[in-house]
C-alpha positions in Angstrom: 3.7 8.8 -68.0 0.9 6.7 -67.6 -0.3 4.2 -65.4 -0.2 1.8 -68.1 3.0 2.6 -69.9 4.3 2.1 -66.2 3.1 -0.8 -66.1 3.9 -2.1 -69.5 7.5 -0.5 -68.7 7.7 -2.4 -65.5 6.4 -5.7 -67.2 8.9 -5.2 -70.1 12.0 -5.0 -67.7 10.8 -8.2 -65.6 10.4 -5.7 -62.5 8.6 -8.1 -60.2 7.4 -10.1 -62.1 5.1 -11.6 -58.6 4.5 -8.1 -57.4 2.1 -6.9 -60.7 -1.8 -6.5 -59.4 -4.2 -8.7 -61.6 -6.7 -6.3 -62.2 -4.1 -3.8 -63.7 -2.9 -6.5 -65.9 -6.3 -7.0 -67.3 -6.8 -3.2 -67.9 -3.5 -3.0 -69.9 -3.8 -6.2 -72.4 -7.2 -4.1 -72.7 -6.0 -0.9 -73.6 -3.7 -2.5 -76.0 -6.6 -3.8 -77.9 -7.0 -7.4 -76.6 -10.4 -8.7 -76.6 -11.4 -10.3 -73.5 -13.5 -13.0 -73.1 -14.2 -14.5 -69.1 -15.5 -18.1 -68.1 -15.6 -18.3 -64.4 -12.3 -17.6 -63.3 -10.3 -17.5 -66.4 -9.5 -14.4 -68.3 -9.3 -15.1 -72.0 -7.2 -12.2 -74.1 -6.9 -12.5 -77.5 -5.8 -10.3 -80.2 -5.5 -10.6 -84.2 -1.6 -10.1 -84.8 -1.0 -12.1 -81.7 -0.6 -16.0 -82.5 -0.5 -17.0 -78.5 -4.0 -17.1 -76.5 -3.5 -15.3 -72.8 -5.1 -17.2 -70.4 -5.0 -15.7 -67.3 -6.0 -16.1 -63.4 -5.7 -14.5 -60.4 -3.5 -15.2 -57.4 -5.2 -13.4 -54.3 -5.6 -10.2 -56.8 -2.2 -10.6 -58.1 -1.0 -11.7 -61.8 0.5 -15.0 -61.5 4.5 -15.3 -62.3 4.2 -17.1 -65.3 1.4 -15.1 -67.1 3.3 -11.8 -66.2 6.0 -14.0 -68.1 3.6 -14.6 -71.4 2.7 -11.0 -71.5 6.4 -10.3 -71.8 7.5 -12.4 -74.1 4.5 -11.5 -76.6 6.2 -7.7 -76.4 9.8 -9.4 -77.4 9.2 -11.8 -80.1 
């Protein structure tokens, strides 16, 4: 399996949600063909069948809680 459908996986079963590494995040809404845009600190992911923008920022390399949460939720609705 890879690193990303662990990930994904992971995300998906709210596995620590505080624990997932921001950079790994970013490469996975990537590879699952969000477009990413970056001013300053802000990640901007966006994708065309997706109504909600992902907005994201790091916490000391790590995804914050809540965003781990949006990612999430975009995968249940």
């Amino acid at each position: 399996m890879s690193k990303d459908k662990k990930l994904l996986l992971k995300i998906l079963q709210g596995e620590s949600n505080s624990n997932i590494i921001f950079s790994e995040l970013c490469r996975l809404l990537i590879n699952l063909g969000f477009k990413e845009r970056i001013k300053g600190s802000h990640h901007i992911y966006i994708k065309d069948d997706v109504e909600e923008i992902l907005n994201l920022q790091s916490d000391n390399s790590k995804a914050k809680t809540y965003q781990v949460k949006q990612v999430r939720n975009i995968y249940y609705l």
